[in-house]
C-alpha positions as CSV (number, residue, x, y, z in Angstrom):
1,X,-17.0,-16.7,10.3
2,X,-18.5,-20.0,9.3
3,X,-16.2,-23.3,9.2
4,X,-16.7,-23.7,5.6
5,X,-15.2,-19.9,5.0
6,X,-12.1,-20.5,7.3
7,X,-11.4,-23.7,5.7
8,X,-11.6,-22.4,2.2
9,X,-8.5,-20.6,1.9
10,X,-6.7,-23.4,3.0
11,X,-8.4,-25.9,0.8
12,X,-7.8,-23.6,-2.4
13,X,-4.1,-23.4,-1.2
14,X,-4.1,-27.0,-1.7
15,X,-5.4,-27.1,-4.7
16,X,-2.9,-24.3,-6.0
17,X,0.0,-26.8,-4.8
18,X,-1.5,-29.8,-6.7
19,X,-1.9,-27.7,-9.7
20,X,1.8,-26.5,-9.6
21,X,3.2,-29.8,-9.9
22,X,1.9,-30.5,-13.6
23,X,2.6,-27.1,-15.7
24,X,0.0,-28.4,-18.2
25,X,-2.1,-29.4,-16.1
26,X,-2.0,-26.1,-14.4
27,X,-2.9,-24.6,-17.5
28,X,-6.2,-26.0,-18.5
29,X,-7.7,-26.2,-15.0
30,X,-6.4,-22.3,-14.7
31,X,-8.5,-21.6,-18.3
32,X,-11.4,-23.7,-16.6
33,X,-11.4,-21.4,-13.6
34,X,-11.0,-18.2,-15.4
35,X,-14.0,-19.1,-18.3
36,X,-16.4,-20.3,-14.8
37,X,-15.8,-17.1,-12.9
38,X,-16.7,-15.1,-16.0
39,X,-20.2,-14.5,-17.4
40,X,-22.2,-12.9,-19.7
41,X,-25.9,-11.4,-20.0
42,X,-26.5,-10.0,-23.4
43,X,-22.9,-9.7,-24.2
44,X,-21.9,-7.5,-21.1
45,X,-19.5,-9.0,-18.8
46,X,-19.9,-9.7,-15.4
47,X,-17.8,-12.2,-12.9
48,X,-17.0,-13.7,-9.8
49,X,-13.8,-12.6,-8.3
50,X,-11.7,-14.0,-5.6
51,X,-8.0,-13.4,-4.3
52,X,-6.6,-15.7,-1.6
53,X,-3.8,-14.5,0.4
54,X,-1.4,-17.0,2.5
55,X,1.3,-15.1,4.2
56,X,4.1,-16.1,7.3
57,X,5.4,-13.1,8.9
58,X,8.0,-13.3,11.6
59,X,8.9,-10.1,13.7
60,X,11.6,-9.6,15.8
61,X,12.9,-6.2,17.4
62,X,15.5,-7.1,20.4
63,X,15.5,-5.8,23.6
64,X,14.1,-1.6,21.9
65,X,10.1,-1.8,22.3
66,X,8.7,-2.1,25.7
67,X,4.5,-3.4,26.1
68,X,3.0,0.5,27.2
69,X,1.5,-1.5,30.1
70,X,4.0,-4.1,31.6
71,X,7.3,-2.1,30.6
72,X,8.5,-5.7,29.7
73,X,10.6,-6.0,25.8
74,X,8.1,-7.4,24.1
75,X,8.6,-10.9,22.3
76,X,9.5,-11.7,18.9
77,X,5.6,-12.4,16.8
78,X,5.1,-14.9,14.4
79,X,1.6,-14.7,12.2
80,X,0.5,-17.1,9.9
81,X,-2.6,-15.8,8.3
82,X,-4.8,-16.6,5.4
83,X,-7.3,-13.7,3.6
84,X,-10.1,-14.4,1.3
85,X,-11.6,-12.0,-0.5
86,X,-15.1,-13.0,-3.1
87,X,-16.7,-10.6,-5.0
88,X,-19.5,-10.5,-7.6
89,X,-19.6,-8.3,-10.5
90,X,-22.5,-7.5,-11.7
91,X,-23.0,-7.2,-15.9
92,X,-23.4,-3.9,-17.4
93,X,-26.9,-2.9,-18.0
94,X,-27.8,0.5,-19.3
95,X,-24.5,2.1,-18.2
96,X,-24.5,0.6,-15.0
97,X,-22.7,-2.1,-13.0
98,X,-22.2,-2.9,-9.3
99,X,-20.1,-4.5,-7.3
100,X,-19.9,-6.7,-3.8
101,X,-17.0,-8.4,-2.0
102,X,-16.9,-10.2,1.3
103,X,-13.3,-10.0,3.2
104,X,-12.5,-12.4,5.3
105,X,-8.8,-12.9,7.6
106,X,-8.2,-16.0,9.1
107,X,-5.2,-16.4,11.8
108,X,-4.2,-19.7,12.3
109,X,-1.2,-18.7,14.0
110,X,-1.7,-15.7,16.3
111,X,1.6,-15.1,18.5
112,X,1.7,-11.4,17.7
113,X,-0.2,-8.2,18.7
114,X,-2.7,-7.6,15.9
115,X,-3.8,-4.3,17.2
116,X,-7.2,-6.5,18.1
117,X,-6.4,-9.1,19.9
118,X,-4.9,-7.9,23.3
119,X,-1.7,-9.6,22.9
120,X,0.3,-6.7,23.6
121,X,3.2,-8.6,24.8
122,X,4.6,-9.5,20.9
123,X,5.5,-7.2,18.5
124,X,2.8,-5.9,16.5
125,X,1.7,-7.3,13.0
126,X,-1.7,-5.4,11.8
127,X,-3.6,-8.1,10.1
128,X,-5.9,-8.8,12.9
129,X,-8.9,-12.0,12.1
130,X,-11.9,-10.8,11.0
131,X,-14.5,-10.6,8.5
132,X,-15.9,-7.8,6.9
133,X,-18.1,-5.5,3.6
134,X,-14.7,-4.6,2.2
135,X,-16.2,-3.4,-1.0
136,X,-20.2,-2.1,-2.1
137,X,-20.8,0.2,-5.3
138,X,-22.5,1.2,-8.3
139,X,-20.9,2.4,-10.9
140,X,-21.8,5.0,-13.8
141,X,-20.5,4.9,-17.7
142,X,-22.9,6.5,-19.5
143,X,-21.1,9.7,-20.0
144,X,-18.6,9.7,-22.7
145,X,-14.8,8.9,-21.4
146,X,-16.6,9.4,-17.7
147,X,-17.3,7.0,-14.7
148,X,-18.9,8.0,-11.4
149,X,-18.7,5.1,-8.9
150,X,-20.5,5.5,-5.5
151,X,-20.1,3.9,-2.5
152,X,-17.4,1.6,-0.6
153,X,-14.7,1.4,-2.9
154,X,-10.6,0.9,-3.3
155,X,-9.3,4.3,-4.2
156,X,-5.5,4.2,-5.6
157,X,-4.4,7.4,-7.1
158,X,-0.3,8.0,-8.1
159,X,2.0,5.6,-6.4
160,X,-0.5,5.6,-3.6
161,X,1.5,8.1,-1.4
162,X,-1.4,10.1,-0.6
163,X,-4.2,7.4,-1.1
164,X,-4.2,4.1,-1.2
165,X,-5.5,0.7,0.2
166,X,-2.7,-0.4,2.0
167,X,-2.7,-3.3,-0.2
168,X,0.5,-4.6,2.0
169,X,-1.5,-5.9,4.5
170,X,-4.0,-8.4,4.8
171,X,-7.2,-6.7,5.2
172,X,-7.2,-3.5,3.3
173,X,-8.2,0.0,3.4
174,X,-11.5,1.1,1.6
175,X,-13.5,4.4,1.1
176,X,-17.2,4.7,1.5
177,X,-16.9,7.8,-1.4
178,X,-18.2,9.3,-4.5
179,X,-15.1,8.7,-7.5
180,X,-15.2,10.6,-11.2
181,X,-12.6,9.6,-13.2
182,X,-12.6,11.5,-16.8
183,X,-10.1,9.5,-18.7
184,X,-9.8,11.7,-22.5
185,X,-7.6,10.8,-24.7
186,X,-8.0,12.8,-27.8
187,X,-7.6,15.6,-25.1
188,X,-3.9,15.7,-24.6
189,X,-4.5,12.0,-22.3
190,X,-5.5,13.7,-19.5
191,X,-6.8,12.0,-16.7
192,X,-9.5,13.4,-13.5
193,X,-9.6,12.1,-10.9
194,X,-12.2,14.1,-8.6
195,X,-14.2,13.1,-5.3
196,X,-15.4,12.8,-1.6
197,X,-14.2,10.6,1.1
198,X,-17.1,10.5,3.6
199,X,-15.5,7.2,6.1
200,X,-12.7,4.9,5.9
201,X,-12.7,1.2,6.9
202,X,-8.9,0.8,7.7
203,X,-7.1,-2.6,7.4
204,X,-7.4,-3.1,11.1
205,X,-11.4,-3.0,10.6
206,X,-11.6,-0.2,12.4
207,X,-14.0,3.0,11.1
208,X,-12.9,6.9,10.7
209,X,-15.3,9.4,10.1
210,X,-13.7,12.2,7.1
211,X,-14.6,14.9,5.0
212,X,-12.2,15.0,2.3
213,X,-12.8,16.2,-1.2
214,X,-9.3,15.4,-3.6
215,X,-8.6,16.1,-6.6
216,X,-6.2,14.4,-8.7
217,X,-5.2,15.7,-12.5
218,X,-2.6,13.7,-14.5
219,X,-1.1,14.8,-18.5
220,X,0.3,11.7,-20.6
221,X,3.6,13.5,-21.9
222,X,3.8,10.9,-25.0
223,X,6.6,8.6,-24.1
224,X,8.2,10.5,-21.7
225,X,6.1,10.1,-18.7
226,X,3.2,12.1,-16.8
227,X,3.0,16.2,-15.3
228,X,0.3,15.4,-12.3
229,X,-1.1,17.7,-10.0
230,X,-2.7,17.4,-6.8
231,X,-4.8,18.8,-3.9
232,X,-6.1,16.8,-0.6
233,X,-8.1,18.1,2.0
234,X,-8.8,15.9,4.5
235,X,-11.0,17.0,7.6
236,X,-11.1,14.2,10.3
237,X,-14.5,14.5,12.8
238,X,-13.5,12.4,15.5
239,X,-12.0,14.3,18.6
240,X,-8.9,11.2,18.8
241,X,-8.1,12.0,14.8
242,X,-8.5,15.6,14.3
243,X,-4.5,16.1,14.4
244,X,-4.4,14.5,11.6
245,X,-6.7,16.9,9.7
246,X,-4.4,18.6,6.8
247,X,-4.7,20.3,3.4
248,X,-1.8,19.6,0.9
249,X,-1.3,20.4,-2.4
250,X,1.8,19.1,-4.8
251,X,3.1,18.6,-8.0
252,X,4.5,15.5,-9.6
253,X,6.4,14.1,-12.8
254,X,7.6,10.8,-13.3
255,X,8.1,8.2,-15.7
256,X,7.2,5.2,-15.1
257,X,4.7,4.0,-13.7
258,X,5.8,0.3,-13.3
259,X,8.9,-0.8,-11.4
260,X,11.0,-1.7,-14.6
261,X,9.6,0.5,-17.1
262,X,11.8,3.2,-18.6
263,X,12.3,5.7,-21.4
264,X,14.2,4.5,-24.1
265,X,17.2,5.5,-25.3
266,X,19.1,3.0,-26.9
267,X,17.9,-0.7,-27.3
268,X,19.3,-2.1,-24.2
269,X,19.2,1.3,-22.2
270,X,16.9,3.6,-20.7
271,X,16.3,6.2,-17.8
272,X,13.5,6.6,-15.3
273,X,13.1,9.8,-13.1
274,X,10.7,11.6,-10.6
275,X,10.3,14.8,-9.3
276,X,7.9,16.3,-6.6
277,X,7.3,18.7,-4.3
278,X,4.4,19.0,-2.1
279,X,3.0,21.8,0.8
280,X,0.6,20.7,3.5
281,X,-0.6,22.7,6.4
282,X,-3.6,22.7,9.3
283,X,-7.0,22.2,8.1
284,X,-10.6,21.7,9.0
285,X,-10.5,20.6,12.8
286,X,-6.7,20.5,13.2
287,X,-5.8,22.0,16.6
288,X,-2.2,22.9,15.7
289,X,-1.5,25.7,13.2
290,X,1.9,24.5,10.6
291,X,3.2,24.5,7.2
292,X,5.6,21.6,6.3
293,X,7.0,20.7,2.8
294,X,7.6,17.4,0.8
295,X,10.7,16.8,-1.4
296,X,11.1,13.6,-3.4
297,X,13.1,13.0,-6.0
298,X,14.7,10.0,-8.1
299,X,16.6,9.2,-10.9
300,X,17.5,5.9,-12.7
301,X,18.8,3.9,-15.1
302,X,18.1,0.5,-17.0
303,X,20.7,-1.2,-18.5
304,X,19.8,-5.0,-20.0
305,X,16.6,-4.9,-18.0
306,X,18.3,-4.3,-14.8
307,X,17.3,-1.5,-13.6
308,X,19.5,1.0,-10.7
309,X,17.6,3.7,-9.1
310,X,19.1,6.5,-6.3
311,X,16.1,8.2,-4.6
312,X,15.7,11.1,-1.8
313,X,12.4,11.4,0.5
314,X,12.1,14.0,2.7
315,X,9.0,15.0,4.8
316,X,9.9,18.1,7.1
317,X,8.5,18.4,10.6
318,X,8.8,21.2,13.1
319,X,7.6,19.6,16.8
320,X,4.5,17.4,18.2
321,X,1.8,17.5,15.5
322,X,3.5,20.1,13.0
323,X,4.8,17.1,10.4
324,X,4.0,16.4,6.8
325,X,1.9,13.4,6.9
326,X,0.0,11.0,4.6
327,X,-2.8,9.1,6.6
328,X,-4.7,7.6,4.2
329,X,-1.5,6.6,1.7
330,X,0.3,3.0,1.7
331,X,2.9,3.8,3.7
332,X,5.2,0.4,3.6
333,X,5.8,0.9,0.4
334,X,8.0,4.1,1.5
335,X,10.9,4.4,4.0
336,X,11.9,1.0,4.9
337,X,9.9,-2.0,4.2
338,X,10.7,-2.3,8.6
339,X,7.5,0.3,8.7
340,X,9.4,2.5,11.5
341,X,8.5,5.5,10.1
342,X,4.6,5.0,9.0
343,X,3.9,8.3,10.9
344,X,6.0,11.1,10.0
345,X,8.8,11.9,13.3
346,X,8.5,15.6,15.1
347,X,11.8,16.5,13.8
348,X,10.9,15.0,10.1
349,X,12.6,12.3,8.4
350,X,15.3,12.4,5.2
351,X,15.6,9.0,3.7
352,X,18.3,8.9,1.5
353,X,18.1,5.3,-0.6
354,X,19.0,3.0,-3.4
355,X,17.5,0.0,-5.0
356,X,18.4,-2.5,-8.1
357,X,15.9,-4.5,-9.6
358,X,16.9,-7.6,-11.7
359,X,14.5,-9.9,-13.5
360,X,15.0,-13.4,-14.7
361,X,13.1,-15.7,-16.8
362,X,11.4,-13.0,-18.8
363,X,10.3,-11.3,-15.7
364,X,8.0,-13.7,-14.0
365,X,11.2,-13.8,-11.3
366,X,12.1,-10.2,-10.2
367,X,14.7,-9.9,-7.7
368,X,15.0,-6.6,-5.5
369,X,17.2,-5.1,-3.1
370,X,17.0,-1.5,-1.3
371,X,19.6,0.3,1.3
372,X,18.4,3.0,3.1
373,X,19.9,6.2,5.2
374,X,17.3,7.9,7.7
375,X,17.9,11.3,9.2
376,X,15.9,14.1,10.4
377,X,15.1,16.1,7.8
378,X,18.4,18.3,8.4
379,X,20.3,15.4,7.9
380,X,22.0,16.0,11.4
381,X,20.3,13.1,13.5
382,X,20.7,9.8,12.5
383,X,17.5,7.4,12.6
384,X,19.3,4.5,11.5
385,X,19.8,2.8,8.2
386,X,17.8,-0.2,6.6
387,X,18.5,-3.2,4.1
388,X,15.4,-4.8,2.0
389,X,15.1,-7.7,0.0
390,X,12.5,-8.9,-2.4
391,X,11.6,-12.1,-4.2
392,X,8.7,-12.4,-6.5
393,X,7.5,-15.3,-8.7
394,X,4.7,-15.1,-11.1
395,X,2.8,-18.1,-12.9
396,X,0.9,-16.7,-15.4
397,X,-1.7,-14.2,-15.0
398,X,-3.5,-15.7,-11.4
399,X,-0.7,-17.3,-9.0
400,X,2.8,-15.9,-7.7
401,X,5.0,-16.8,-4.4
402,X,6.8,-13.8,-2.8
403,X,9.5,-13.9,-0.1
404,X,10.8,-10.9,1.5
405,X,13.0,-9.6,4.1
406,X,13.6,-6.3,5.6
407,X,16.3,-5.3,8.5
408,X,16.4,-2.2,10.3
409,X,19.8,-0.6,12.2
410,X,18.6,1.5,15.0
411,X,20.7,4.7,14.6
412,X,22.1,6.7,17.5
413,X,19.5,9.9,17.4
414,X,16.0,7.8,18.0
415,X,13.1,9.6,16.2
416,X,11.0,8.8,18.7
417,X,10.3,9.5,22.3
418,X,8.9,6.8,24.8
419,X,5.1,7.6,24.8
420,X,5.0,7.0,28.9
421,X,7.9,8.7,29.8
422,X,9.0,11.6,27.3
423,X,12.1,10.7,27.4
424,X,13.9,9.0,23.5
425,X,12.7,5.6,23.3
426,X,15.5,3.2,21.8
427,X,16.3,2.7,18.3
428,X,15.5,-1.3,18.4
429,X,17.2,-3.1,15.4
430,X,13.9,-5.0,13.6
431,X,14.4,-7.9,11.9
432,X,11.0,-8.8,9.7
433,X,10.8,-11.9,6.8
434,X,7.4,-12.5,4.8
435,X,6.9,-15.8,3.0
436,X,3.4,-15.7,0.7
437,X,1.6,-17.2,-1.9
438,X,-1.5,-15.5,-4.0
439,X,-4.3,-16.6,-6.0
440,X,-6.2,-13.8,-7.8
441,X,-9.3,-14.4,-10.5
């Protein structure tokens, strides 16, 4: 990576800070920004795009996780990191438009294992330094309420359970794929999604070869949310991944589709809700023969804008490799912002939680907080439990600061056994804090 790319995010940083100081002053250089990044040729848009990422992240697990190799605790990690991502949108001509974007992590603190780097002796924190193609596609619209994109693309389908980017981390996950998304209105607003998964670049920067058609179908009930239904089959072709081969097939309904949002019932109340149940089993060139269920359900209310929720997750699992999984979703977003439980334990996992979510000054400051109870999925081991807090601040459309914080209490049944010696591996309370800024054009 050049000197004038790993500088860049921390000269734009800068700038960002300078800005802040004069809210005015903000303003008209923000309008400046947005009308130079945008273009036009023959009245079809095109644009630059960039989204600069500066996080601190701070990791500390006691005396639990040993280093595989040494058998020494491993040390508390501290990462402070800066991702760049530029991308040029092409203008629409004739029904089609394309896309590139360059990603780029820079670590100018690295006292933590990034999965890379060979530091083994700190606690891991994925966002490894690197640069890469994140993104590379054309895209089709001539087809009324149709587009057919090809090539390496971000994929985020439901609440990104089952697919997503892992947008949580630095360097994300992308798809080199084939995506049809009929969005038809006039036709009870239904939505298709339909396509083909042929590789994944994961947000280590590391490359998985898949076959994996999905198909996604979701019904706009009027006000009162959306009826979606599913089917994944993903085929892994790589001897080291095929256990994680699966076929699942679900159904979802949920309103709504952003944190806060509600149905209404009165004018200061309203109610939320999901429910979904999903069946995965062997597929493709999975060794292990099993069937495995998904339960999740939540129900909530908003009263003056604050809004309570009370939520169940369960993903059963019968022994080594025989677990309801979701490889390609964005896992920290469920069961503990801590990510212990980003692969599904043998014995399967119950989490059991609660959040309230208060905004202030007309929602540009949201405030969250989430408790958690982990079990197996009989509710007869205990895992642990988990506290998470959440500040986010937005300025406008392009800039917001984020601090988060998420604690984990090692229960007294582990979920997992030490990879060396079979025998349960400690439950290690985790401490983790996140302090970030973002600028996004």
């Amino acid at each position: 990576m050049s000197k004038l790319l790993l500088n860049l995010p921390v000269s734009i940083a800068a700038l960002s800070l300078s800005l802040a100081s004069s809210p005015l002053q903000a303003k008209n250089a923000t309008q400046e920004v947005e009308d130079a990044l945008n273009f036009y040729h023959y009245g079809k848009n095109g644009a630059v795009k960039f989204d600069l990422n500066t996080r601190w992240e701070n990791v500390n697990q006691g005396a639990g996780p040993r280093n595989p190799i040494t058998g020494l605790p491993v040390q508390t990690a501290n990462a402070f990191t800066s991702r760049l991502r530029a991308g040029l949108l092409s203008p629409t001509f004739y029904g089609f438009q394309g896309y590139a974007e360059y990603e780029g992590n820079l670590a100018m603190v690295e006292d933590f294992n990034s999965t890379r780097n060979g530091l083994g002796k700190y606690s891991t924190i994925a966002d490894p330094q690197q640069s890469e193609l994140n993104q590379l596609w054309i895209s089709y619209n001539g087809i009324p309420d149709t587009i057919i994109k090809g090539g390496r693309q971000r994929i985020k389908l439901d609440d990104d359970r089952f697919i997503g980017n892992v947008g949580w981390r630095q360097m994300e996950t992308t798809f080199d794929s084939v995506l049809l998304t009929h969005n038809n209105q006039q036709l009870f607003g239904l939505v298709v999604n339909a396509g083909y998964i042929g590789n994944i670049q994961t947000f280590t920067g590391t490359t998985e070869n898949i076959e994996a058609p999905f198909l996604n179908v979701n019904y706009k009930m009027g006000d009162y949310g959306n009826v979606i239904g599913y089917g994944y089959w993903l085929d892994y072709t790589e001897t080291e991944n095929y256990e994680k081969s699966s076929q699942t097939y679900g159904l979802r309904a949920t309103c709504c589709v952003k944190p806060l949002d509600s149905i209404k019932i009165s004018e200061n109340f309203g109610l939320a809700y999901t429910a979904e149940w999903g069946y995965q089993s062997d597929y493709g060139h999975g060794q292990t023969p099993y069937e495995a269920h998904r339960y999740n359900f939540m129900g909530g209310i908003s009263a003056y804008n604050v809004m309570f929720q009370g939520a169940v997750e369960q993903l059963n699992g019968s022994g080594a490799n025989r677990h309801f999984d979701t490889p390609l979703g964005t896992n920290h977003a469920f069961q503990g912002w801590a990510d212990l439980f980003l692969v599904t334990p043998n014995n399967g996992i119950r989490d059991v939680f609660g959040t309230v979510m208060v905004p202030f000054l007309r929602g540009d400051l949201v405030a969250t907080g989430t408790y958690h109870s982990f079990s197996d999925d009989t509710g007869q081991l205990d895992y642990g439990d988990e506290w998470d807090f959440q500040l986010t601040q937005k300025f406008g459309k392009h800039y917001s600061l984020l601090a988060k914080y998420a604690y984990y209490n090692g229960g007294a049944n582990p979920a997992y056994n030490n990879p060396v010696t079979g025998l349960p591996a400690p439950s290690a309370d985790t401490q983790k804090i996140w302090l970030s800024a973002n600028i996004s054009f």
